[in-house]
Gaussian input, Z-matrix of N, CA and C with variables (Angstrom, degrees):
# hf/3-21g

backbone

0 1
 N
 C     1     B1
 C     2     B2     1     A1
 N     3     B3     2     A2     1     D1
 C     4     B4     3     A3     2     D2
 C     5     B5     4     A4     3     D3
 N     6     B6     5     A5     4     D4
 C     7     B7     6     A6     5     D5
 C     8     B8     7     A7     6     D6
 N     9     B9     8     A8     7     D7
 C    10    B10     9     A9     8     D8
 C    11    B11    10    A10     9     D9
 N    12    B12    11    A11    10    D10
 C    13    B13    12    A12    11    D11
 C    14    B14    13    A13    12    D12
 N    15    B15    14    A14    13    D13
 C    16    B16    15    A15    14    D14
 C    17    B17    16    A16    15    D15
 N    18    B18    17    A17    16    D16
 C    19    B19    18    A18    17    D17
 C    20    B20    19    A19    18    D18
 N    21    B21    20    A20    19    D19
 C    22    B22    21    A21    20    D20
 C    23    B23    22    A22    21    D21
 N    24    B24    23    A23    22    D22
 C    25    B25    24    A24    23    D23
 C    26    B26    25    A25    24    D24
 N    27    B27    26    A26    25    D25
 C    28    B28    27    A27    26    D26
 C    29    B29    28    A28    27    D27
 N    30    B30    29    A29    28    D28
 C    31    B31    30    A30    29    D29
 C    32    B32    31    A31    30    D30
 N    33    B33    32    A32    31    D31
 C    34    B34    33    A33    32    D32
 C    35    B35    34    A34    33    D33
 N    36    B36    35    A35    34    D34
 C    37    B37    36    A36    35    D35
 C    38    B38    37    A37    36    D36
 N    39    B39    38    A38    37    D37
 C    40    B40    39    A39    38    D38
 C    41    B41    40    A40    39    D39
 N    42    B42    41    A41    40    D40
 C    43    B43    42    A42    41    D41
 C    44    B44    43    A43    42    D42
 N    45    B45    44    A44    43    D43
 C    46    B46    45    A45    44    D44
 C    47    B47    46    A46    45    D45
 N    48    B48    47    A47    46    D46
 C    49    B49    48    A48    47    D47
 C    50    B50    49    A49    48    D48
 N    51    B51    50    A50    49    D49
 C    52    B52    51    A51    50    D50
 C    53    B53    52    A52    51    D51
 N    54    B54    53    A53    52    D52
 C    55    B55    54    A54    53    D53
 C    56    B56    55    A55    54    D54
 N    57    B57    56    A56    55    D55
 C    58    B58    57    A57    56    D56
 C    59    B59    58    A58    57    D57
 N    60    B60    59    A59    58    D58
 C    61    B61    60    A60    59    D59
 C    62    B62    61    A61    60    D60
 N    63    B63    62    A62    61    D61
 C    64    B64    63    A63    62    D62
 C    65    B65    64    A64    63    D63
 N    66    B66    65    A65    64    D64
 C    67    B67    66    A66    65    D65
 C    68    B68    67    A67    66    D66
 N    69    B69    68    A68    67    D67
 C    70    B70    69    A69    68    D68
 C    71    B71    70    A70    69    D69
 N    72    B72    71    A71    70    D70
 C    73    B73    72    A72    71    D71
 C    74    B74    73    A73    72    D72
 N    75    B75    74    A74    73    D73
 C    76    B76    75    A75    74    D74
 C    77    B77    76    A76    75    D75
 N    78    B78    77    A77    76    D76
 C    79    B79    78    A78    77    D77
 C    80    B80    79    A79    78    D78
 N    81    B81    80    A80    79    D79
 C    82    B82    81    A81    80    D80
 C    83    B83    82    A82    81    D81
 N    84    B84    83    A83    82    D82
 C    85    B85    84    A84    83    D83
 C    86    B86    85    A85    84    D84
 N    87    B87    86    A86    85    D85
 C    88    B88    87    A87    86    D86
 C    89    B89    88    A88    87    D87
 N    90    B90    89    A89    88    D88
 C    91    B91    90    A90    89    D89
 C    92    B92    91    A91    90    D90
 N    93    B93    92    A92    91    D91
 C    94    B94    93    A93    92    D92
 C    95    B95    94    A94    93    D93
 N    96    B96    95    A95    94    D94
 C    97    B97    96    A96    95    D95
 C    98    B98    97    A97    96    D96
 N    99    B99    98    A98    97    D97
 C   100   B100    99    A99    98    D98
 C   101   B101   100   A100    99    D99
 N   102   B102   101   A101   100   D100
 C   103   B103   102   A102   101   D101
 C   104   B104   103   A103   102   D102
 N   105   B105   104   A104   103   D103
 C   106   B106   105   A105   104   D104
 C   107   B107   106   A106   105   D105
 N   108   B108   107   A107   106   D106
 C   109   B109   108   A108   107   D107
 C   110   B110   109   A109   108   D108
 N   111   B111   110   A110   109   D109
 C   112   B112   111   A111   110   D110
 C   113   B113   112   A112   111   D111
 N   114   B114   113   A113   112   D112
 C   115   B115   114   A114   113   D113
 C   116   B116   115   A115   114   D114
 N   117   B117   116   A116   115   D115
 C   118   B118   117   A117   116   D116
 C   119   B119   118   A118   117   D117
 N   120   B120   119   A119   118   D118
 C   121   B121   120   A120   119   D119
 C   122   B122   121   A121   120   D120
 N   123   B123   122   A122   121   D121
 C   124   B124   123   A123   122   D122
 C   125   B125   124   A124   123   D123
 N   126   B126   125   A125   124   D124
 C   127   B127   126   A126   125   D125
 C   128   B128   127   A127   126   D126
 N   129   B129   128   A128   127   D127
 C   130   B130   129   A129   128   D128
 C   131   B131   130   A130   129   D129
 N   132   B132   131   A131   130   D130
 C   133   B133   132   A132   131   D131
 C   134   B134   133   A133   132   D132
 N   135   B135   134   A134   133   D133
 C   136   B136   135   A135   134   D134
 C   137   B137   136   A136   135   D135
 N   138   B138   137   A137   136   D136
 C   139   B139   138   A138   137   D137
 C   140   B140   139   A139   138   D138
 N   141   B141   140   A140   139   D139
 C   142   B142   141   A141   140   D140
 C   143   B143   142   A142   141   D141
 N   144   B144   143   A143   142   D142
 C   145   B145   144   A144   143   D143
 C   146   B146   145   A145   144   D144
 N   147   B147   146   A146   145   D145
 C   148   B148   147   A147   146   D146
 C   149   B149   148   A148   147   D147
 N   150   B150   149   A149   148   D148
 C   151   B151   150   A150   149   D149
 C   152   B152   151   A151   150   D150
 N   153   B153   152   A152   151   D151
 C   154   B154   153   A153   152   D152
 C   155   B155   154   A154   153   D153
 N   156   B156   155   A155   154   D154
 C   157   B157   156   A156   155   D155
 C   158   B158   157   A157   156   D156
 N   159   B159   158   A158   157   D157
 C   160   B160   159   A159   158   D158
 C   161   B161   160   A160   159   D159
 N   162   B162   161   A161   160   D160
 C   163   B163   162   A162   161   D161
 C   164   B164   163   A163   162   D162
 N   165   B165   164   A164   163   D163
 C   166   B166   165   A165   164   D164
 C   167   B167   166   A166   165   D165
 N   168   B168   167   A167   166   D166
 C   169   B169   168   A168   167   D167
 C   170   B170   169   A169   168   D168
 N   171   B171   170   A170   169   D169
 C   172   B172   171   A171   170   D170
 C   173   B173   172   A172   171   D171
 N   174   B174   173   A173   172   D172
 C   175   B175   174   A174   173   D173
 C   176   B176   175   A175   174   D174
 N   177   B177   176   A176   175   D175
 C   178   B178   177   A177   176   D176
 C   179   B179   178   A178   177   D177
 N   180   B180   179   A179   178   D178
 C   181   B181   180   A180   179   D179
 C   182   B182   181   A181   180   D180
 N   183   B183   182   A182   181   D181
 C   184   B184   183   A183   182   D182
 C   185   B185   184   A184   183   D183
 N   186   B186   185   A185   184   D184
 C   187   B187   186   A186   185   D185
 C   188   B188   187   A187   186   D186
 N   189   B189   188   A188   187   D187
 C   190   B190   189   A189   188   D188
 C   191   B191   190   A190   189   D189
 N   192   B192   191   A191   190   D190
 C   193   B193   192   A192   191   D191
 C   194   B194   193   A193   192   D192
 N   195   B195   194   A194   193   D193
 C   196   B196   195   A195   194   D194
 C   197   B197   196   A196   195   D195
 N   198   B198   197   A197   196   D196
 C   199   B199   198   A198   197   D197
 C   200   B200   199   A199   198   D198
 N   201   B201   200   A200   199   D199
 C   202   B202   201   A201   200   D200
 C   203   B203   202   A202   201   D201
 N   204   B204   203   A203   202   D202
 C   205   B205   204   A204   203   D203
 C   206   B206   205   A205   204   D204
 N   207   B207   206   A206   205   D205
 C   208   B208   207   A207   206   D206
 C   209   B209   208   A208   207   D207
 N   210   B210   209   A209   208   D208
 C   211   B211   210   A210   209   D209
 C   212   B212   211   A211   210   D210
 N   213   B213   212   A212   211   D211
 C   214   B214   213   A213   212   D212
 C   215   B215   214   A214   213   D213
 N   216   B216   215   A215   214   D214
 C   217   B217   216   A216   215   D215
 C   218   B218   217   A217   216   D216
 N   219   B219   218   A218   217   D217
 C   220   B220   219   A219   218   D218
 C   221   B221   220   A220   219   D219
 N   222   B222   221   A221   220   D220
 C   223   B223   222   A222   221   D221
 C   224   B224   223   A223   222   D222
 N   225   B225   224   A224   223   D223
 C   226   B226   225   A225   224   D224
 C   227   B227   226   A226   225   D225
 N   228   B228   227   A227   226   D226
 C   229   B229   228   A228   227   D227
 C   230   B230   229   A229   228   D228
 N   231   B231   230   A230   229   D229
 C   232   B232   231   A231   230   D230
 C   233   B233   232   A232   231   D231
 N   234   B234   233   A233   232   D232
 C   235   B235   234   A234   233   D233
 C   236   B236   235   A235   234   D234
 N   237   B237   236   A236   235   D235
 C   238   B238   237   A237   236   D236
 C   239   B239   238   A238   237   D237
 N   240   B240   239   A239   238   D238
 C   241   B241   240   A240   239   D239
 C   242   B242   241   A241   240   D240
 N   243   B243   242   A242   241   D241
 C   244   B244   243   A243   242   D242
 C   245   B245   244   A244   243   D243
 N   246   B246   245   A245   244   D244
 C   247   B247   246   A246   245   D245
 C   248   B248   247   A247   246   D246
 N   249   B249   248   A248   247   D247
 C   250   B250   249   A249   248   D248
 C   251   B251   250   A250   249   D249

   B1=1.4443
   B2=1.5274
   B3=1.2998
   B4=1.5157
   B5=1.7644
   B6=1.5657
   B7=1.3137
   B8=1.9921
   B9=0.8988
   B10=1.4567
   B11=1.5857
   B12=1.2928
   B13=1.2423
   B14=2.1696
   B15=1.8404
   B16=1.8953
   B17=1.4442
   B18=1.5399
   B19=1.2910
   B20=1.2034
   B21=1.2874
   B22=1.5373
   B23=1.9157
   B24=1.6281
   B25=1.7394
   B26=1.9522
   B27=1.0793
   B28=1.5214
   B29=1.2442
   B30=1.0670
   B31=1.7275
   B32=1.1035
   B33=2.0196
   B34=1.7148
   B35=1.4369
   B36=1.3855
   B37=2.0685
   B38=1.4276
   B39=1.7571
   B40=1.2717
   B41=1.3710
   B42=1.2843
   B43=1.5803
   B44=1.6520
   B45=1.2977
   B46=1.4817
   B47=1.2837
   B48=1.2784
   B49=1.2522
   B50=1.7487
   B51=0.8310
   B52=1.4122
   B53=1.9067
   B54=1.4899
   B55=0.9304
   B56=1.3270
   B57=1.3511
   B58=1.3652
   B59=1.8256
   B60=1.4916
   B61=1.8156
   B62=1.8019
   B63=1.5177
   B64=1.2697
   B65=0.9392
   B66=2.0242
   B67=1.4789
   B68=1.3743
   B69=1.6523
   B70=1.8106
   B71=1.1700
   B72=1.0056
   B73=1.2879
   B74=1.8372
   B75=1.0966
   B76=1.3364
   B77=1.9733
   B78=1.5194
   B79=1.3921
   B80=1.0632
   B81=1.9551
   B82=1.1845
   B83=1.8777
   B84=1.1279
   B85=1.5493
   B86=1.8284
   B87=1.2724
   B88=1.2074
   B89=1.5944
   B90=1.5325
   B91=1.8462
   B92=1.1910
   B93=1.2891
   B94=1.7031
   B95=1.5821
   B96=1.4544
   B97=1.6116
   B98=1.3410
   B99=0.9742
   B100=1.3313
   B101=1.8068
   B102=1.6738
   B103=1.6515
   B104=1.4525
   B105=1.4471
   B106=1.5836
   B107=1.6446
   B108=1.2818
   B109=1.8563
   B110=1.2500
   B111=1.4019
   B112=1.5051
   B113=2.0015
   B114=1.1992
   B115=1.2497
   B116=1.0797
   B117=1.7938
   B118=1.5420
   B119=1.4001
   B120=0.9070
   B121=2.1166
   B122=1.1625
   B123=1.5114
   B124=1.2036
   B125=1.4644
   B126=1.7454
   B127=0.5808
   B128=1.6861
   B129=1.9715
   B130=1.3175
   B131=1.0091
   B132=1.3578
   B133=2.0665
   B134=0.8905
   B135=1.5417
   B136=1.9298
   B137=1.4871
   B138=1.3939
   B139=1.3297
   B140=1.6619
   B141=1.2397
   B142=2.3935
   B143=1.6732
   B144=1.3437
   B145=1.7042
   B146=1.8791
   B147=1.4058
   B148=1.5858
   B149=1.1109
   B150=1.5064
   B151=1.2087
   B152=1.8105
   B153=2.3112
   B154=1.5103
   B155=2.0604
   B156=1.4285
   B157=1.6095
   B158=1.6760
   B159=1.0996
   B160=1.3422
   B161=1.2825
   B162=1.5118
   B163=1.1596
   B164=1.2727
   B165=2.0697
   B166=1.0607
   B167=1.8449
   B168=1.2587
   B169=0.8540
   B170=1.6411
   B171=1.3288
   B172=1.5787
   B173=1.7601
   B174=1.0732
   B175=1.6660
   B176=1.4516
   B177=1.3677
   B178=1.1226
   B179=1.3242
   B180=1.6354
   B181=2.1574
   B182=1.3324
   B183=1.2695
   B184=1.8379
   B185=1.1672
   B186=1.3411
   B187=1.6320
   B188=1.5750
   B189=1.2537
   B190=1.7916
   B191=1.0473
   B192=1.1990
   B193=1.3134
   B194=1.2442
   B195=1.4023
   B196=1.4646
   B197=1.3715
   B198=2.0532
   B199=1.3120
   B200=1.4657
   B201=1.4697
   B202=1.7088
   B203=1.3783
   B204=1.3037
   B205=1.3726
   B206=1.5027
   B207=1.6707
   B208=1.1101
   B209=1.4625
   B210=1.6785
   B211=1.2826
   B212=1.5458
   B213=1.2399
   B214=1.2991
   B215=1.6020
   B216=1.5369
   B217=1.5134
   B218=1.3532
   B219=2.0579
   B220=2.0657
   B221=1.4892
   B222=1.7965
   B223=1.6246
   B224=1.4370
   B225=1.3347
   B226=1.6783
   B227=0.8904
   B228=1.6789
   B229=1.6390
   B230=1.4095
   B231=1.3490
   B232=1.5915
   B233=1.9925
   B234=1.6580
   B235=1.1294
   B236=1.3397
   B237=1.5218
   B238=1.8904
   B239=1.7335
   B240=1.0876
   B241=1.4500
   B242=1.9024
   B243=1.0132
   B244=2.1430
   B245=1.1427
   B246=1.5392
   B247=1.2718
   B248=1.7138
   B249=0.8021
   B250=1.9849
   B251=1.8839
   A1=109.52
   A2=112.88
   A3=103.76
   A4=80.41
   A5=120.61
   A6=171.88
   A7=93.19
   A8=130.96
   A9=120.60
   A10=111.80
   A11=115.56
   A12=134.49
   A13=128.09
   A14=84.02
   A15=91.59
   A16=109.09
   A17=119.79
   A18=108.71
   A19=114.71
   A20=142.41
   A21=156.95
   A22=87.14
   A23=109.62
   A24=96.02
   A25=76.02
   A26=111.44
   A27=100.56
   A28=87.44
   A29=141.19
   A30=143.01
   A31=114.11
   A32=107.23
   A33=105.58
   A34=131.85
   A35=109.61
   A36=106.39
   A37=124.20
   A38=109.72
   A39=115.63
   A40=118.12
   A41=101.27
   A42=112.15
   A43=112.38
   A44=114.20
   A45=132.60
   A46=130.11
   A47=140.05
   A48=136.82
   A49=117.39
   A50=131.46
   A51=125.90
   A52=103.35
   A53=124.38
   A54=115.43
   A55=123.92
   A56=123.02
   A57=136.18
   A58=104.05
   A59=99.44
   A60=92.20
   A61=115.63
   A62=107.32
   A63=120.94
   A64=130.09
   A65=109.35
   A66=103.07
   A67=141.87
   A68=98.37
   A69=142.32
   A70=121.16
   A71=132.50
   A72=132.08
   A73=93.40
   A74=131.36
   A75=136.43
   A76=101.15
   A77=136.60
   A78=109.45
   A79=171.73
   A80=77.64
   A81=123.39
   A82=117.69
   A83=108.59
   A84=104.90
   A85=99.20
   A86=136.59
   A87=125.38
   A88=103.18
   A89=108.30
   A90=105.11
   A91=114.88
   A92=129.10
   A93=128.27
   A94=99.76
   A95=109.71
   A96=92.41
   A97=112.78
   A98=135.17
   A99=139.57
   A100=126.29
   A101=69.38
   A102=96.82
   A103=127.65
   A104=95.38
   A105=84.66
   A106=119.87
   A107=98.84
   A108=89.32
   A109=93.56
   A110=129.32
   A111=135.53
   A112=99.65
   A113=131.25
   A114=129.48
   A115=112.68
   A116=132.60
   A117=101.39
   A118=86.68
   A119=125.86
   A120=118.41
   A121=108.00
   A122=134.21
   A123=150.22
   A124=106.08
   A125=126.57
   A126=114.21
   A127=151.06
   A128=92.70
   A129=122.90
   A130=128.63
   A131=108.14
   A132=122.81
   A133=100.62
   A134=139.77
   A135=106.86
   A136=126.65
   A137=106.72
   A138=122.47
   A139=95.06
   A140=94.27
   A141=102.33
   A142=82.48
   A143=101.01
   A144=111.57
   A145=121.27
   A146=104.83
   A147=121.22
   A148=133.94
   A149=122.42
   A150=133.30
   A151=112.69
   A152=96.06
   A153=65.60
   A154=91.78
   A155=105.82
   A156=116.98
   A157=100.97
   A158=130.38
   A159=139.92
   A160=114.47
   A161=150.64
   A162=154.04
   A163=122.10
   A164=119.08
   A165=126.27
   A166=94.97
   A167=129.64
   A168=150.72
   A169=116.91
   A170=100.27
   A171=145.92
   A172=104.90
   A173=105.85
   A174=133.21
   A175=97.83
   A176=150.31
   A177=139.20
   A178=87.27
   A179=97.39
   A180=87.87
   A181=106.34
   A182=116.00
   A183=118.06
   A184=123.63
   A185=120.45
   A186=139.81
   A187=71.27
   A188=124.91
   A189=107.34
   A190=121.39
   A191=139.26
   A192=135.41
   A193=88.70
   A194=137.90
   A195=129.65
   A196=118.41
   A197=113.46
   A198=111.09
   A199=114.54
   A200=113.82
   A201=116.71
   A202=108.83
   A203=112.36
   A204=121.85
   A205=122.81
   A206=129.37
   A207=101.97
   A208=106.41
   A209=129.90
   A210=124.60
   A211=120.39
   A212=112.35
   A213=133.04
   A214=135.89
   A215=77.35
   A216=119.95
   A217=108.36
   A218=116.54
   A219=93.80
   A220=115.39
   A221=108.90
   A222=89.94
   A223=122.49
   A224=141.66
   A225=133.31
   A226=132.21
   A227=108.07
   A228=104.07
   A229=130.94
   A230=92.28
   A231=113.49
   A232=101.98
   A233=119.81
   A234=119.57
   A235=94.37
   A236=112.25
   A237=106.16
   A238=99.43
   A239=115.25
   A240=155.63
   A241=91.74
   A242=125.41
   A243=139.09
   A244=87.45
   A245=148.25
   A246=158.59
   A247=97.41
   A248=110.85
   A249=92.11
   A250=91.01
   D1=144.34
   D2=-158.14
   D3=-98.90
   D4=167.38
   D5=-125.88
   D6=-116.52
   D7=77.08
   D8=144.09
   D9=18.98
   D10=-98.30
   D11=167.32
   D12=-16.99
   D13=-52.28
   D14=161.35
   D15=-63.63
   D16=-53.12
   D17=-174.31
   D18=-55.83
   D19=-35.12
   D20=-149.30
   D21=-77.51
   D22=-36.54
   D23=-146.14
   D24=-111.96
   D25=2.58
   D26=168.65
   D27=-83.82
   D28=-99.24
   D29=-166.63
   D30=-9.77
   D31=-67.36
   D32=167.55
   D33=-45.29
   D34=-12.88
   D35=159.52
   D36=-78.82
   D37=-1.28
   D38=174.16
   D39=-103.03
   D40=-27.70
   D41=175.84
   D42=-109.85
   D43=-176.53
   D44=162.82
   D45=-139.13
   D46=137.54
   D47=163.87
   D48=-87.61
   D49=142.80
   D50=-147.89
   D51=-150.12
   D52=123.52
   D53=-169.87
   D54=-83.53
   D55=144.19
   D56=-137.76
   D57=-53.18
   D58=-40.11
   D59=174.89
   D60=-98.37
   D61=-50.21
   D62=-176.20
   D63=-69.33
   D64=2.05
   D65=-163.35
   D66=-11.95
   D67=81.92
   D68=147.93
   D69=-89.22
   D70=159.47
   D71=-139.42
   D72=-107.71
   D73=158.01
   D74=177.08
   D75=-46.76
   D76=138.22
   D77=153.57
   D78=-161.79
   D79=85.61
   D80=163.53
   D81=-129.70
   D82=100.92
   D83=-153.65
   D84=-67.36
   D85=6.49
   D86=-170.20
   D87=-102.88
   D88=-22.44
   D89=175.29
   D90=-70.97
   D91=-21.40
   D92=-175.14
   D93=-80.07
   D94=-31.58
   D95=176.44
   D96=-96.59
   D97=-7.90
   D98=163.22
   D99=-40.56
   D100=-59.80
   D101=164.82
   D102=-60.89
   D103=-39.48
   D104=171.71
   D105=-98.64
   D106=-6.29
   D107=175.16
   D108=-102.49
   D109=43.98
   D110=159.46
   D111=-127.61
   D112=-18.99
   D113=142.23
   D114=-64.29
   D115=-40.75
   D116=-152.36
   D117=-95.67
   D118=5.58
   D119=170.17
   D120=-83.97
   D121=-30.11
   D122=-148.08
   D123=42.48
   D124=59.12
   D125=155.97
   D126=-93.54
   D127=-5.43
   D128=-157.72
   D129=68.87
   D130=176.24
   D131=-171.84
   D132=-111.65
   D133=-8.44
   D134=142.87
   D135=-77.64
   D136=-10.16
   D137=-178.24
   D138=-77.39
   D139=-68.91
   D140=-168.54
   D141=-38.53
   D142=-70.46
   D143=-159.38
   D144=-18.78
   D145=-62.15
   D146=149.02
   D147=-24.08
   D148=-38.14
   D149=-161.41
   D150=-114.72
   D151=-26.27
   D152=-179.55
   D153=-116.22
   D154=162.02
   D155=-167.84
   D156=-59.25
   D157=166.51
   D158=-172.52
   D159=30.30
   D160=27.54
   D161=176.35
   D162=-125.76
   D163=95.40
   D164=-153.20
   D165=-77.64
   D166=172.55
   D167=162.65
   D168=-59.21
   D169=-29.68
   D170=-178.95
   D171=-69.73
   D172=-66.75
   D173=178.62
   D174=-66.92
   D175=-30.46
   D176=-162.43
   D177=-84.03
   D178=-59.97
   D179=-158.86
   D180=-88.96
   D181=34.23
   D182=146.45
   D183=-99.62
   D184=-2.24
   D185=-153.42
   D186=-125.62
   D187=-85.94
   D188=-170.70
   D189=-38.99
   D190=-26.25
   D191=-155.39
   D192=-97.18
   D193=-47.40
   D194=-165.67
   D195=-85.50
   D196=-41.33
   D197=-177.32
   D198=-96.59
   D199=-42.14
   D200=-175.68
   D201=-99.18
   D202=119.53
   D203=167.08
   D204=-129.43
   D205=179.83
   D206=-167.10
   D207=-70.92
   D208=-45.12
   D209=-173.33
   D210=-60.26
   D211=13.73
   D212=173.33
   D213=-60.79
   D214=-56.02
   D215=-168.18
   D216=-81.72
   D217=-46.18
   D218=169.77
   D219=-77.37
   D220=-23.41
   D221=168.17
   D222=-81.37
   D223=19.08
   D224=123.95
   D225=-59.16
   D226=-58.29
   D227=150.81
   D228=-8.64
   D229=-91.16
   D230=-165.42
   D231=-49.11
   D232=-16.01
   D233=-177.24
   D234=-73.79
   D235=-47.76
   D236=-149.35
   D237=-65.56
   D238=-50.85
   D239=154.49
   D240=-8.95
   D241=-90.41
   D242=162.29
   D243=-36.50
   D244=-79.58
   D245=-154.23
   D246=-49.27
   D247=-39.76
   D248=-147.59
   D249=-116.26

């Protein structure tokens, strides 16, 4: 059974997260998914934060605030969505 996490960074080769002005890419490509398979658990970013090594709680919601937002999320969608 594959790993949560592979699927997360298989997807992320279809999509991008892109920063809110400079659109650049997140960089570190494993905190944007972190972050969000810590939304879609509802577990939170002091919760993810805990669990994964070098990733402050701090660092998550500076990375949200800049790369994942809500209008974020249907234009990935709508990529995987064309994609598949």
């Amino acid at each position: 059974m594959r790993r949560h996490c592979d699927l997360l960074l298989e997807v992320d080769q279809w999509t991008d997260f892109a920063h809110l002005k400079s659109e650049a890419k997140a960089p570190e490509r494993t905190l944007p998914l972190t972050a969000i398979l810590a939304d879609a658990l509802n577990l939170g970013l002091e919760k993810m934060a805990d669990t994964c090594a070098g990733a402050s709680a701090a660092k998550h919601a500076w990375l949200v605030a800049w790369y994942i937002r809500d209008e974020t999320y249907p234009k990935r969608l709508a990529e995987l969505v064309k994609s598949a």
